[in-house]
C-alpha positions in Angstrom: 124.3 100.9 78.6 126.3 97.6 78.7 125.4 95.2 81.3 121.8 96.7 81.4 118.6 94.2 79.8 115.0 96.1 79.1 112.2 93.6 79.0 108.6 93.6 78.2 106.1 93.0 80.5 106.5 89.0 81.6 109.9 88.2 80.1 112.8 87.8 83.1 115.5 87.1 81.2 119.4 88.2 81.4 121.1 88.4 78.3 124.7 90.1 78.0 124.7 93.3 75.3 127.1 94.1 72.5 128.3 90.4 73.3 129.9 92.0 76.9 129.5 89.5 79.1 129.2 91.5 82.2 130.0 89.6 85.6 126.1 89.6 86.1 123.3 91.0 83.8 121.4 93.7 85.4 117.7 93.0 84.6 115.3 96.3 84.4 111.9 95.5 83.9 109.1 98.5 82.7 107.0 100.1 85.3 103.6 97.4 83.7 105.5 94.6 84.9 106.0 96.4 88.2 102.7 96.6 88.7 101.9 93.5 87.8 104.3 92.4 90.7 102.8 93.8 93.2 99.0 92.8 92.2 100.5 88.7 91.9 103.1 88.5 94.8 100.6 91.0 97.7 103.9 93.5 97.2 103.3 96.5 99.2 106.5 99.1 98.0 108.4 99.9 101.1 106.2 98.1 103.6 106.1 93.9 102.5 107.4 91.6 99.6 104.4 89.2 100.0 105.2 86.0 98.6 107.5 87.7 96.0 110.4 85.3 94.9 113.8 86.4 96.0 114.9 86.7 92.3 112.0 88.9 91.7 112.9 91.2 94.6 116.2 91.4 93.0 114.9 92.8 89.9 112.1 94.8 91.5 115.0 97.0 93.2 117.2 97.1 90.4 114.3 98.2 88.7 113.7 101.1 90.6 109.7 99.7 90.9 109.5 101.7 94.2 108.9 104.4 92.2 108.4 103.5 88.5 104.9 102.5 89.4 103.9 106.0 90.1 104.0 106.9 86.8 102.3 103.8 86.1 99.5 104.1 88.6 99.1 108.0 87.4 98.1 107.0 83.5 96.3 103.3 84.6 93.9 105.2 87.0 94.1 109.2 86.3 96.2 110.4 89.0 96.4 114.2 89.0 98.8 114.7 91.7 98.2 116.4 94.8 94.8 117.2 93.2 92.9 113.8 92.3 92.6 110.6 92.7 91.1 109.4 89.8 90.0 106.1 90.0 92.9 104.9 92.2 91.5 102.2 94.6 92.4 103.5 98.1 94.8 100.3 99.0 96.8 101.6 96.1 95.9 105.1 97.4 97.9 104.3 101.2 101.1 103.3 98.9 100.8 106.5 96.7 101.0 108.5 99.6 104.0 106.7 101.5 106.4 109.1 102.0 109.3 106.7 100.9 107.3 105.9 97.5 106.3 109.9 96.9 104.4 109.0 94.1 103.7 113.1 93.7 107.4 113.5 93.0 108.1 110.6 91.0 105.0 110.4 88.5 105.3 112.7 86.0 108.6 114.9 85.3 108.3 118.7 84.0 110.6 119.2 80.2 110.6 122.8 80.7 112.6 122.8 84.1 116.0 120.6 83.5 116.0 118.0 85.9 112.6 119.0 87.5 109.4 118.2 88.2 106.1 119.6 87.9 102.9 119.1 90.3 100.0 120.6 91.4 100.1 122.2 94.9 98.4 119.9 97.6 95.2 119.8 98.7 96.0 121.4 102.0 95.5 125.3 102.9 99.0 126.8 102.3 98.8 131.0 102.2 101.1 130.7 99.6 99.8 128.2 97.1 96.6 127.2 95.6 94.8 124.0 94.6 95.5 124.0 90.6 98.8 126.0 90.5 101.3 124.5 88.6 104.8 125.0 90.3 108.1 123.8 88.7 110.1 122.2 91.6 114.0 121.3 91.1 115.4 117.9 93.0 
């Protein structure tokens, strides 16, 4: 995709593709670095930047880090969603749960199910679901 830079974990740097020069570099960084972000700047998705430079805010939304991070807290601390917790601290348990983050949704998608998702049904009582069913959900 022209225009669009993916970097490892520490690097921020914009460098044109296919020697386009877009009018501005979009900088994506992986869902590590998100983390990363939010453990150095006090970034809380959704809720405070922190101290988080207004240059790193700009990639941090182009990013998508909102949500990449689920994914990233799922396989750092053994998220099951809507079934464990694993060893997810509970600060980091608060911004899982955020409704505008929905880390349930947005940590693992389902290949059998073009463009869905699966997850396991929530903890709650629900006459038609169980804890442990695994349900293929579309967007």
């Amino acid at each position: 995709m022209a225009g669009f830079v993916y970097l490892a974990m520490s690097t921020v740097l914009a460098v044109p593709l296919l020697g386009v020069a877009p009018a501005r570099a979009e900088v994506i960084v992986n869902a590590g670095q998100c983390f990363e972000w939010m453990e150095q700047y006090s970034l809380t998705p959704y809720r405070s930047w922190g101290s988080t430079p207004a240059d790193v805010q700009r990639v941090w939304d182009a990013s998508d880090c909102n949500h990449k991070i689920c994914r990233y807290m799922r396989n750092r601390f053994g998220v099951v969603p809507y079934h464990s917790w694993g060893s997810l601290p509970s600060h980091l348990q608060q911004v899982w749960d955020n409704p505008q983050v929905d880390c349930n949704h947005h940590s693992e998608s389902c290949p059998a199910v073009k463009g869905g998702r699966s997850v396991f049904a929530p903890h709650v009582a629900s006459p038609n679901l169980s804890v442990g069913n695994l349900i293929a959900m579309h967007p």
